[in-house]
N, C-alpha and C positions, 0 to 999 in steps of 0.2 A: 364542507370546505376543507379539512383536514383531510378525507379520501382524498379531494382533488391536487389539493399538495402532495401528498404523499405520488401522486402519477407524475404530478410535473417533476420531481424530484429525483425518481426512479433511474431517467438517461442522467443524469449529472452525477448520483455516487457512482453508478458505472463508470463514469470517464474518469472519477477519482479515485478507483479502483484499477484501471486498465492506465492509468497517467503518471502515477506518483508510482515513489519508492516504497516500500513494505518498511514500519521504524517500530520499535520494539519497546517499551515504556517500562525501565526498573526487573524485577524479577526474573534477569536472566544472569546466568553464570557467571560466577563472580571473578574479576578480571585482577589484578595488582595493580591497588590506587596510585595513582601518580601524586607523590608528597606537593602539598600545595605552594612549596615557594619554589619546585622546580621548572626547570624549562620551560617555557610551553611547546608541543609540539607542534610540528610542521603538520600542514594537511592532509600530505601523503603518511604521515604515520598514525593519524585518526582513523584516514581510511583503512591502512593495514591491520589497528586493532578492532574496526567492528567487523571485517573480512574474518580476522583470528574469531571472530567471539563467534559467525553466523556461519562458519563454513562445513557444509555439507549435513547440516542441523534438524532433522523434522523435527518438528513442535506444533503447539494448539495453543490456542490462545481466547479469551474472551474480549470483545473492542467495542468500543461507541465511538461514532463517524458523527461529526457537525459538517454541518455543509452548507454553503450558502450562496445563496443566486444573487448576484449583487445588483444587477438590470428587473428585477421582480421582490425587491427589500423580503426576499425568503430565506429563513433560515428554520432547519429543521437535523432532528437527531437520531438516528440508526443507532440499533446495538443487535448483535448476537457472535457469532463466535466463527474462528477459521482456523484453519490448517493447512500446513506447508511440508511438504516432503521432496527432494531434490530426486533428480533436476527438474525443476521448473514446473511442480505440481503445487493448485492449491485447492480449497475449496472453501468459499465467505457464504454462511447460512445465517441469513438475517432473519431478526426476530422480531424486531419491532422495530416502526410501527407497524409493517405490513410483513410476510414472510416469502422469501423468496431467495434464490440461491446463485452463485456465480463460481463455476469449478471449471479447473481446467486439467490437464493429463499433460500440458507441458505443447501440445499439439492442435487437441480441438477445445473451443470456450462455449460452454453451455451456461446460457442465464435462463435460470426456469423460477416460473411464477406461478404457484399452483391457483391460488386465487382466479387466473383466467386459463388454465390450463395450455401455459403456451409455453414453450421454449424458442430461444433463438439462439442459434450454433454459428459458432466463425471460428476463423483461423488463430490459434493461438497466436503465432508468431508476430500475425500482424501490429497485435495490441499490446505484446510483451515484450518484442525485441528492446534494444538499444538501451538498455537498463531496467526497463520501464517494469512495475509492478514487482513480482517475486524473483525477476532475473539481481535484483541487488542481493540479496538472500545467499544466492549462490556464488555471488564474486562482488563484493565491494568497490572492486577495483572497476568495474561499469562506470562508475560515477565519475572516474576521470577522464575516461573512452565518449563518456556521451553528453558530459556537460563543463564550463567552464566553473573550478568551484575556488570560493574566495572565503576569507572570514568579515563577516559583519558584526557590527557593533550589538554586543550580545544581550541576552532578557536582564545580566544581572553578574556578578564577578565572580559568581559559582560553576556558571556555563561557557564554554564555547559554542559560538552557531554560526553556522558555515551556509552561505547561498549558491544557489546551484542554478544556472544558466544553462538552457540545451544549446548545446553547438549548432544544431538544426533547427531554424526560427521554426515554431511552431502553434497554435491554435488554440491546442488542448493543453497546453503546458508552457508557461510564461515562467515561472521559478521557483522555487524550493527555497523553504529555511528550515535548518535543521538544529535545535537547541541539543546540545552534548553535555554531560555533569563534566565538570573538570578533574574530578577523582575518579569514580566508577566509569568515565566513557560508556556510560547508558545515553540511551537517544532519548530525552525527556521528552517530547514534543515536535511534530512537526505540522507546518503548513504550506500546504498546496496553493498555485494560482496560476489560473487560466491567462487567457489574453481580455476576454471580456472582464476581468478583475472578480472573477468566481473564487472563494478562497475554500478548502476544507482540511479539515482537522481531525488528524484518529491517530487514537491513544490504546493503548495493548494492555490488558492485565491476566492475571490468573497463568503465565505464561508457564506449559509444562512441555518440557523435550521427552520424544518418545521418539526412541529409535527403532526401524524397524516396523515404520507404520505403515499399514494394512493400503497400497496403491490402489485399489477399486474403489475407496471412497473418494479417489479421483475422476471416476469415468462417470456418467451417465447416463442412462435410459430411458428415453422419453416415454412417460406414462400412454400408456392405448388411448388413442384419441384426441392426443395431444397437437395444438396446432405448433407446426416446426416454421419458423421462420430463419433466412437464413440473415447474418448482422452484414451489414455495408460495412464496407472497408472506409469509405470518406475520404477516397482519392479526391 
């Protein structure tokens, strides 16, 4: 029962992978707190510090992804580790429950499952434009370009959390909340939702910036024998 969940699961962290934003959890470079009886800021000056904090940044990271089918009362939890290098390079090598990988070069997206020795390649752009995925990484300022974003009623009087509306009705991506510390402007938390009301949730730790990181652990090679499939676009 578990193998079988873990298959039916498989296409849904990829679309929570290729949907949502890339959000950073604590253990990144430390910003200048905003004294707590000041201002609070405007959205657009949220956006510009997590622009300042994520711009032109390679890093790794270790993540657990929850994820949850809401039409199949399934919920299940992924963990292993990614890496991002600009522009618009990453690569998410999951570890459990099952292993399996999803890299991109910024160009082409390879999702390889050694388990059935399959890979299936598509168009980066398709699945990463208009914000979507590690394009936040590289400009913050996407999230104004590609969604309408407001502040909601937040987890708690330490946070700000701002929701995020596609300007482009869409399928795979109904809204974003994104939980912010009110001092450090770390992204505590974020959650994903589909249009069938799928939510998922991933959180970042162990986060290290490495400049200068090695581009080929972006590309892929499909192992001898490997069956190539190519991904539908979902016009």
């Amino acid at each position: 029962m578990l193998q079988m969940k873990n298959k039916i699961l498989l296409p849904f962290i990829i679309w929570v992978i290729i949907s949502m934003p890339v959000t950073i959890a604590a253990q990144t470079p430390a910003l200048k707190a905003a004294p707590a009886d000041s201002k609070s800021p405007s959205i657009e000056e949220v956006i510009e510090t997590l622009d300042r904090r994520f711009n032109a940044a390679d890093f790794s990271a270790s993540f657990t992804q929850e994820s949850t089918l809401k039409a199949m009362a399934i919920t299940d939890t992924a963990k292993g580790k990614v890496w991002f290098k600009h522009p618009g390079m990453m690569r998410w090598a999951y570890e459990s429950p099952e292993q399996y990988a999803i890299i991109t070069d910024g160009k082409t997206l390879w999702i390889y499952r050694p388990e059935d020795n399959q890979v299936v390649v598509g168009d980066a752009m398709t699945y990463f434009s208009n914000g979507k995925g590690a394009s936040f990484l590289s400009n913050f300022k996407l999230v104004r370009e590609s969604f309408k974003v407001s502040f909601t009623q937040p987890s708690d009087e330490d946070h700000y959390t701002l929701r995020l509306i596609p300007h482009q009705k869409q399928l795979d991506l109904s809204e974003i909340f994104l939980n912010i510390d009110k001092r450090s402007f770390e992204i505590d938390s974020v959650v994903s939702v589909n249009a069938y009301g799928d939510e998922s949730r991933i959180i970042f730790s162990n986060l290290a910036f490495e400049p200068g990181m090695d581009a080929s652990l972006f590309h892929f090679q499909p192992p001898k024998g490997a069956d190539v499939v190519e991904l539908e676009t979902g016009d």
